[in-house]
KOLTORPA-851541 format. One record per residue: x, y, z of N, C-alpha, C in turn; residue number from 1; residue in three letters. Coordinates in Angstrom, 2 decimals, always signed. Each point is the difference from the previous one (the first is absolute). Layout:
N
((X; Y; Z); (X; Y; Z); (X; Y; Z); NUM; "ALA") ...
% end
This chain:
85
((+169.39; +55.48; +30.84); (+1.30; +0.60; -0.24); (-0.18; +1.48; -0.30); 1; "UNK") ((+1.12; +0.78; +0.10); (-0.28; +1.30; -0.08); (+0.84; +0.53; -1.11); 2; "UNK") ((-0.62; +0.99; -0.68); (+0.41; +0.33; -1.76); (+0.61; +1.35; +0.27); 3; "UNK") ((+0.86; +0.29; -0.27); (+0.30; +1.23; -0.58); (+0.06; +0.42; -1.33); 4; "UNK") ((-0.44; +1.20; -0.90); (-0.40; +0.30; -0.86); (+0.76; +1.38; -0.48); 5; "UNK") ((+0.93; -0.29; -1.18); (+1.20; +0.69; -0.06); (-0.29; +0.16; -1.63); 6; "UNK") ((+0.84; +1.47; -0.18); (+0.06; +0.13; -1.39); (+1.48; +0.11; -0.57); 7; "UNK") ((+0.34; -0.21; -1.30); (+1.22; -0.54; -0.60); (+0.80; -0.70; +0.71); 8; "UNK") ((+1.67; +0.64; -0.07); (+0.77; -0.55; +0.51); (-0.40; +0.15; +1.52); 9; "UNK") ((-0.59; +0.61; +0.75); (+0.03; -0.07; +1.42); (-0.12; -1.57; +0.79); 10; "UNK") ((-0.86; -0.68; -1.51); (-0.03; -1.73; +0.65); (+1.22; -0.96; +0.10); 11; "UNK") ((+1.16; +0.53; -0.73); (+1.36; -0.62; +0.23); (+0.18; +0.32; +1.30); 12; "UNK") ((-0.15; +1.35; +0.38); (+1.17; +0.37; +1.48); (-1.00; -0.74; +0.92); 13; "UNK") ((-1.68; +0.16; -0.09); (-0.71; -0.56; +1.59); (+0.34; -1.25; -0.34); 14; "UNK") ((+0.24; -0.88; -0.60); (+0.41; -1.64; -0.52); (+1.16; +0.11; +1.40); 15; "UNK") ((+1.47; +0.53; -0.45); (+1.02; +0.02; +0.53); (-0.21; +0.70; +1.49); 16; "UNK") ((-0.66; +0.51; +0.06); (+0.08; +0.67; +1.16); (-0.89; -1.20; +0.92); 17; "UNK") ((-1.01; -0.70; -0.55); (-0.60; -0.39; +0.99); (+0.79; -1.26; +0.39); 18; "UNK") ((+0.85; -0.33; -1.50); (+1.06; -1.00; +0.31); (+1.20; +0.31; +1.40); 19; "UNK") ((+0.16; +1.04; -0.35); (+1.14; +0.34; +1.20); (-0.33; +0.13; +1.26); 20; "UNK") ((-1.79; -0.07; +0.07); (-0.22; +0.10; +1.40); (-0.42; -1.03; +0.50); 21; "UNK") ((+0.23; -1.52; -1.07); (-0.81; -1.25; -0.05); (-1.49; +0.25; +0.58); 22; "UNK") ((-0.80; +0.85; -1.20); (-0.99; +0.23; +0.35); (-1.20; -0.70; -1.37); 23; "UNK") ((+0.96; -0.49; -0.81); (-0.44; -0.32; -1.25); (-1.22; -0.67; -0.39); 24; "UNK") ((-0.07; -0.39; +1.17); (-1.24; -1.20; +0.31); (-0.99; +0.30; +0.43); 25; "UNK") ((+0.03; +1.17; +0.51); (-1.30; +0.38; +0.60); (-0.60; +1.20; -0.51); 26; "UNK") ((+0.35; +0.29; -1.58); (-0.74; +0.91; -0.94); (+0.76; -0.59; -1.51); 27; "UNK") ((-1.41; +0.27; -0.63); (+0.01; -0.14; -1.51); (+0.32; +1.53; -0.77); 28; "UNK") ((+0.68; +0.09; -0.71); (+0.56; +1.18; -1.00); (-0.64; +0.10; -0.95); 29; "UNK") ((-1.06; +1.06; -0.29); (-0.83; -0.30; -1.16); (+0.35; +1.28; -1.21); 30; "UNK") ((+0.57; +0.12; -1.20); (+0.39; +1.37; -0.78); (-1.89; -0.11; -0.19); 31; "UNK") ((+0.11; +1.51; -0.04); (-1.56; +0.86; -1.21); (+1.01; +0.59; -1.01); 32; "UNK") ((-1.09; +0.29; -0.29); (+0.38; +0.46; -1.41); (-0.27; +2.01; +0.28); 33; "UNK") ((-0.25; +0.49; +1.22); (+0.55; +1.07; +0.43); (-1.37; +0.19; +0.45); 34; "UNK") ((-0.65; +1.61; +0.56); (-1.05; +0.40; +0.79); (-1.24; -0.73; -0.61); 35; "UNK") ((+0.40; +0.61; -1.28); (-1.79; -0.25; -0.40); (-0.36; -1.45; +0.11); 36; "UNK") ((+0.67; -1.30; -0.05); (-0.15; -1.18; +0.66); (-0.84; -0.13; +1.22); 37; "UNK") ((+0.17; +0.82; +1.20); (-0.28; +0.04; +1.21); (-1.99; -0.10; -0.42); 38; "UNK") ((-0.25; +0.60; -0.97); (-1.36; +0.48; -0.09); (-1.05; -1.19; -1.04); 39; "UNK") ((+0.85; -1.00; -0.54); (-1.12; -1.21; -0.78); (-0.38; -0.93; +0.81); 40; "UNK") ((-0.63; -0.34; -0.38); (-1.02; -0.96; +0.88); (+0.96; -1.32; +0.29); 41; "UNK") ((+0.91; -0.55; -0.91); (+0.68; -1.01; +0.70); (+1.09; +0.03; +0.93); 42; "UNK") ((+0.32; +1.20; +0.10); (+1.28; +0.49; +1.23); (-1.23; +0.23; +1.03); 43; "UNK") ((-1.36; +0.57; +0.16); (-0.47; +0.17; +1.34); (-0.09; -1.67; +0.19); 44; "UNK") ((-0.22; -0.95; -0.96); (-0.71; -1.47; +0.54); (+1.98; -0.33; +0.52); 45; "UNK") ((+0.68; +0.18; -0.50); (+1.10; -0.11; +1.09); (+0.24; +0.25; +0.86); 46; "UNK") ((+0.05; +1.08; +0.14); (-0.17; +0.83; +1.75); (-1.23; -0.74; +0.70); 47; "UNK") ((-0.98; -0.40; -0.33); (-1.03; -0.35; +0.82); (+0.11; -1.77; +0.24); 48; "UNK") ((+0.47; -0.92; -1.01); (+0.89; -0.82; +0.38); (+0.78; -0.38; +0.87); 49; "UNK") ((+0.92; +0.74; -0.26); (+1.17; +0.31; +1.16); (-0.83; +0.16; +1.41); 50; "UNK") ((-0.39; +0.91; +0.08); (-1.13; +0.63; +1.49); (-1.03; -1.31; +0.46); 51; "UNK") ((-0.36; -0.61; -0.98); (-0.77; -0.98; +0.49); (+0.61; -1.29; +0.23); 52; "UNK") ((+1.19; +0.05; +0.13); (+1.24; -1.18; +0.23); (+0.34; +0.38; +1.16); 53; "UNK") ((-0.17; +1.07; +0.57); (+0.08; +0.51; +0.95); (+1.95; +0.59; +0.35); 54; "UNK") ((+0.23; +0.26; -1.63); (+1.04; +0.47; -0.26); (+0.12; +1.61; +0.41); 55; "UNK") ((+1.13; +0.81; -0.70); (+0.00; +1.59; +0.19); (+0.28; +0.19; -1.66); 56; "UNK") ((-0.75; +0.98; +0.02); (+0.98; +0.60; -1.67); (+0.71; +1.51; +0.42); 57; "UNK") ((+0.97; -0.22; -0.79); (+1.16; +1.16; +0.07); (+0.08; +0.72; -1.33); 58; "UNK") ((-0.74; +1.08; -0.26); (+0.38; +0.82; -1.22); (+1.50; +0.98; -0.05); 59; "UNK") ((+1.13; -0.06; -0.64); (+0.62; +0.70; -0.27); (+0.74; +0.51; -1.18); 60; "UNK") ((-0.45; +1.31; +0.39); (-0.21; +0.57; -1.43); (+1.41; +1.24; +0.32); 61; "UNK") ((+0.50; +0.39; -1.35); (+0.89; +1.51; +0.33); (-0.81; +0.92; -0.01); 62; "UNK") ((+0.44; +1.06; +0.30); (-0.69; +1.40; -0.11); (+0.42; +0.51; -1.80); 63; "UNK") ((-1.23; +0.27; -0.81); (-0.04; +0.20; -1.13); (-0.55; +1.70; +0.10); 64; "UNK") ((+0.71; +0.39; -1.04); (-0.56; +1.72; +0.04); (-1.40; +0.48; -0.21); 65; "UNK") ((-0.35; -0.67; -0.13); (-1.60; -0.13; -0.55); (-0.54; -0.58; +1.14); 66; "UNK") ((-1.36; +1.37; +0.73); (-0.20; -1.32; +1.07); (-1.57; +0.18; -0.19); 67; "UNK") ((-0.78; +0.82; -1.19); (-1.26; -0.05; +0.53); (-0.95; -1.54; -0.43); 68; "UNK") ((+0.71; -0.85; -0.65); (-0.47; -1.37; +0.31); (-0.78; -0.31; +0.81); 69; "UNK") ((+0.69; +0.44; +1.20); (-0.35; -0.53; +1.56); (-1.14; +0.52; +0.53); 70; "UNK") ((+0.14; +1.52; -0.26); (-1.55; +0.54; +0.16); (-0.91; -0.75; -0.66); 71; "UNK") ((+0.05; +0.01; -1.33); (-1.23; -0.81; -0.47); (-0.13; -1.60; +0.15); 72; "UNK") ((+0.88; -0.63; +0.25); (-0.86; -1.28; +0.29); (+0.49; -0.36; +1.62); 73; "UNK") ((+0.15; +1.11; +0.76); (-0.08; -0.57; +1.49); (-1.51; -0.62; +0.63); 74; "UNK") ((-0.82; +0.97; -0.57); (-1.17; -0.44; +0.14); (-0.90; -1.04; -0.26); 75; "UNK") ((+0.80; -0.76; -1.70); (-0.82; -1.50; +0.34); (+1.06; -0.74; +0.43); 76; "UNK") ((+1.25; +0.15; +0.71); (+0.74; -0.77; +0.59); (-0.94; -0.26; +1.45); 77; "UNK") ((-0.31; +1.01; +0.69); (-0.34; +0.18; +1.16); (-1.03; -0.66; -0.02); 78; "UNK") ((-0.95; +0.33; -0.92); (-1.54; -0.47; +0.01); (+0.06; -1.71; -0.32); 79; "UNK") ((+1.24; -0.91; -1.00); (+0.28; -1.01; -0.19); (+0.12; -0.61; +1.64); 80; "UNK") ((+0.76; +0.61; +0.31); (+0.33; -0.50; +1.38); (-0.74; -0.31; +1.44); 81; "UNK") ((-0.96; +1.52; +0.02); (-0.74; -0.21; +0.88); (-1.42; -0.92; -0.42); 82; "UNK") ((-0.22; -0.49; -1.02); (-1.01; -1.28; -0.68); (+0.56; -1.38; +0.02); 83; "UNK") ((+1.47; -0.06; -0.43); (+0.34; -0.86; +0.33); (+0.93; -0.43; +1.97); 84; "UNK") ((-0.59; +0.66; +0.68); (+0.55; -0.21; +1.63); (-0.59; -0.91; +0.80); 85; "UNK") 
% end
């Protein structure tokens, strides 16, 4: 099955939305608890879960004013990824 990965309220509207497209069934709605989630070890064993179900994961996130986060942990995102491929 395929996860999408949403922060706060954004998991009410993809709920409804995927309802309205009777799509409901073919993704799970998962809230974090916001970016820095993306980076503990039990959200990567989710994503890699998911991937090895031979699911998709869907991160969606808003645009937050603050973005150098991303600089710094793109790199063990990337490096997570290409070890686990």
């Amino acid at each position: 099955m395929n996860t999408i990965y949403v922060e706060g309220l954004d998991e009410v509207f993809i709920k409804a939305y995927l309802k309205h497209l009777n799509l409901e069934d073919k993704a799970a709605v998962q809230k974090t608890d916001g970016y820095t989630s993306l980076f503990t070890g039990a959200f990567l064993n989710k994503l890699d879960q998911t991937r090895r179900e031979g699911g998709k994961n869907i991160v969606i996130f808003d645009a937050d004013s603050e973005t150098k986060w991303w600089h710094k942990k793109r790199t063990d995102i990337q490096a997570y990824l290409r070890a686990h491929s």
